[in-house]
N, C-alpha and C positions, 0 to 999 in steps of 0.2 A: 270982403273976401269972396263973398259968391258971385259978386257981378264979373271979377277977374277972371273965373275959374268957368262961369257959364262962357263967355268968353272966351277963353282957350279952347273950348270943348267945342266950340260951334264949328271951327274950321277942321274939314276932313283931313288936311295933312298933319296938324297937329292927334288930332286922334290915331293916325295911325304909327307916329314916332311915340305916344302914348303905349301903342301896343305892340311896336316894336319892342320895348326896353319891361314890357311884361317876362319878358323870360332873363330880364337882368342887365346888367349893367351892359354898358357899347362905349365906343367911343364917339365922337361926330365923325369922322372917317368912315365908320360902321353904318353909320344910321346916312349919311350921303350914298353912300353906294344903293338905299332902297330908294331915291329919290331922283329926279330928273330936273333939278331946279338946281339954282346958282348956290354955292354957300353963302353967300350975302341971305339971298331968301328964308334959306333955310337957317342962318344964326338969328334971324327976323323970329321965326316960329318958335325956336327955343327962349330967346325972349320971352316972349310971350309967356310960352310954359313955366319960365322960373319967376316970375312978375304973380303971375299965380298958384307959384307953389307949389304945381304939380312935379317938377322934375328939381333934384339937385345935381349941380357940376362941381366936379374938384378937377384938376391939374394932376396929369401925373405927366412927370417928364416933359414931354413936348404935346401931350395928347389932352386934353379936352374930353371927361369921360362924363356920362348923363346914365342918372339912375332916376328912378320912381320916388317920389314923396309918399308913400301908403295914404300915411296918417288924414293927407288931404285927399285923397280918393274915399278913403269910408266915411269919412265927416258928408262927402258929398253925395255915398252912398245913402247914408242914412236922412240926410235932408230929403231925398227924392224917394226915400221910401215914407216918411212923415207926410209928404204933398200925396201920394197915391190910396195910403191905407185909410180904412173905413174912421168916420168923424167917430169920435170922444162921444160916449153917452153923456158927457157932462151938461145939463140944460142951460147953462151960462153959456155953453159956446154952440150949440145946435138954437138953442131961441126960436125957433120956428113957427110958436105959435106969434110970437110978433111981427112976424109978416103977414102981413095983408095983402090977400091975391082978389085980384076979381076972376067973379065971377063969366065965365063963356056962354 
């Protein structure tokens, strides 16, 4: 799941149809009009997003509507905040003295 979603996340036009649909649901009609690229390109990037989760589509009518997956944004919230925050006192996982440094 995280290689999909780091992934999605890397390309700028995807992040910003990301932050487009932060204030809610659009349609692709909606989210084309902040974009200057073909809809081919752009059904490419949505791809993408739903491959990893971040975005769900339903059908309404003749419309094609994209909303936010939450659930997979705080999971990825909280993985990147696990990689930043201070190591675990636990000495099974700091082990430090079994590194051997030399000497300068």
């Amino acid at each position: 799941m995280h290689d999909s979603v780091f992934k999605a996340i890397a390309d700028p036009q995807r992040r910003k149809i990301l932050q487009l649909l932060q204030g809610g649901s659009l349609t692709a009609g909606q989210i084309a009009d902040e974009f200057s690229i073909t809809k081919g390109s752009l059904s490419y990037h949505f791809n993408i997003l739903k491959e990893a989760d971040l975005i769900r589509s339903e059908r309404r009518g003749q419309e094609q509507v994209y909303s936010l997956n939450t659930s997979v944004l705080e999971d990825l919230a909280v993985l990147v905040l696990e990689l930043v925050r201070s190591p675990a006192p636990d000495p099974q996982l700091a082990a430090p003295s079994r590194i051997k440094r030399k000497s300068v």
